[in-house]
C-alpha positions, 0 to 999 in steps of 0.5 A: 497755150492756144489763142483760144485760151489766151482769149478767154483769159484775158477776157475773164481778167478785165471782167473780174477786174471790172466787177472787183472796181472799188466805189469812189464814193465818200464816207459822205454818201449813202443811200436808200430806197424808197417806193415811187407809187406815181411811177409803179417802181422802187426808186433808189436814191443816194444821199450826199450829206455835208461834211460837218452834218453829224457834230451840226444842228444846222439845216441845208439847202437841197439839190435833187439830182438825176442819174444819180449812177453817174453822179458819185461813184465810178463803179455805178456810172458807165460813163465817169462820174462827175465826182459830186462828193469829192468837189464838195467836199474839197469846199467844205459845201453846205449842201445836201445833194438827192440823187435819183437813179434814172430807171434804165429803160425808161429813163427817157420816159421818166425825164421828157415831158411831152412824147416826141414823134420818133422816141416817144416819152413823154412821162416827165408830168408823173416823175416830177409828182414822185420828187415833189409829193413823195421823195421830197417829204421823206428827204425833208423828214428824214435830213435837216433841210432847208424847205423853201424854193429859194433853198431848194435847187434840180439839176441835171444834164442832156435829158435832165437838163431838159427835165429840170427846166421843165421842173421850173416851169411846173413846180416854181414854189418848190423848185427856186434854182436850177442847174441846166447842164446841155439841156435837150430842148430840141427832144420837146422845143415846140411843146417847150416854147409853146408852154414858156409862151403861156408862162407869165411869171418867172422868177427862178435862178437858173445857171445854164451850161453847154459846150461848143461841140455836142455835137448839135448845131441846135445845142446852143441856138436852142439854149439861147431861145431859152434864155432870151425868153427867161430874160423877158421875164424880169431886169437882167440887173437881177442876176438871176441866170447865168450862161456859159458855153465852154470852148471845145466843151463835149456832150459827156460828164468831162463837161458837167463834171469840171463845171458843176463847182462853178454851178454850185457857188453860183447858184448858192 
């Protein structure tokens, strides 16, 4: 057997065993697509329903993720998942989760909200239109939810982070709490601060969360900047935001993944 063919076997062997990966996906969890006209595509959304939703008349809280590829399944995500159907499952949660599939290339379109000199983007302002004026209204015809902002929550991660903070800023009556994963404030931070300046108001709950190497020195003084201007904004004795920095934690789904529960009971 020439090396050649060895090399072409084993190659072919790992790929066939990559294509055949089963999804990890709960019974809970399904999906659908649906036309995203503000943004000249077809989005495909995932569903991740309670586990008592079909012998139950009651009606849910919502969380609208992004990158829903690497949300619940590890066939899809390239990256790990962070396992959101098996977490809350194992506590029963009473929660329907949205997951929005980012759209490849223009992921970093879609999740900043103004252009950066070097990478450009900037097309926060018409994905956030999608969520709230299209996706929203079917989420909420189609599932038992809860409407209101106190029962309506965004989380994401790096760029989602970023972009669900952003969320906050823009849509306060629709979004009431918001799970700010490693936000990438330093992609948009003098747009940023200059538009929290002109914010007056801020009541959002809002739980922030990082690692202590991201690999960023701004990660964190980015963070806290942040979080000192929402603590401006009302008494901390409200309890209304929360920060943790993980020791050692990295920039990847390892971090969100084993710190998406503790989000999940805070924030609910």
């Amino acid at each position: 057997m020439t090396l050649k063919f060895i090399f072409i076997f084993l190659f072919s062997f790992v790929f066939c065993q990559l294509v055949a990966q089963e999804s990890t996906a709960s019974k809970q969890v399904s999906t659908f697509t649906i036309e995203a006209p503000q943004l000249k595509s077809t989005k495909k959304i995932w569903v991740y329903l309670p586990k008592d939703y079909s012998v139950s008349a009651k009606k849910y809280p919502v969380i609208y993720m992004h990158d829903a590829q690497n949300l619940f399944d590890a066939k899809t995500s390239y990256v790990g998942e962070w396992n959101v159907d098996e977490t809350l499952d194992s506590i029963n949660a009473q929660v329907i989760v949205i997951g929005i599939e980012h759209g490849g290339d223009k992921r970093m379109e879609e999740l900043t909200p103004y252009p950066h000199p070097k990478y450009a983007g900037g097309k926060a302002d018409i994905y956030l239109d999608f969520i709230v004026k299209t996706l929203k209204p079917k989420v909420d015809s189609t599932y038992r939810t809860k409407t209101t902002a106190k029962n309506t929550a965004i989380m994401g991660s790096s760029l989602g982070g970023l972009v669900s903070f952003y969320a906050a800023l823009k849509y306060p009556e629709v979004f009431g709490e918001v799970g700010c994963f490693s936000p990438s404030f330093w992609f948009n931070r003098k747009e940023m601060n200059e538009l929290m300046a002109k914010t007056e108001d801020f009541k959002t709950k809002i739980y922030f969360l990082c690692g202590d190497n991201e690999g960023d020195a701004d990660v964190i003084p980015d963070l806290e900047t942040v979080e000192k201007w929402v603590n401006t904004k009302r008494c901390e004795c409200k309890k209304l935001n929360k920060k943790v920095i993980v020791e050692g934690g990295e920039h990847n789904e390892k971090l969100w993944r084993e710190n998406f529960k503790k989000a999940y009971l805070w924030l609910f």
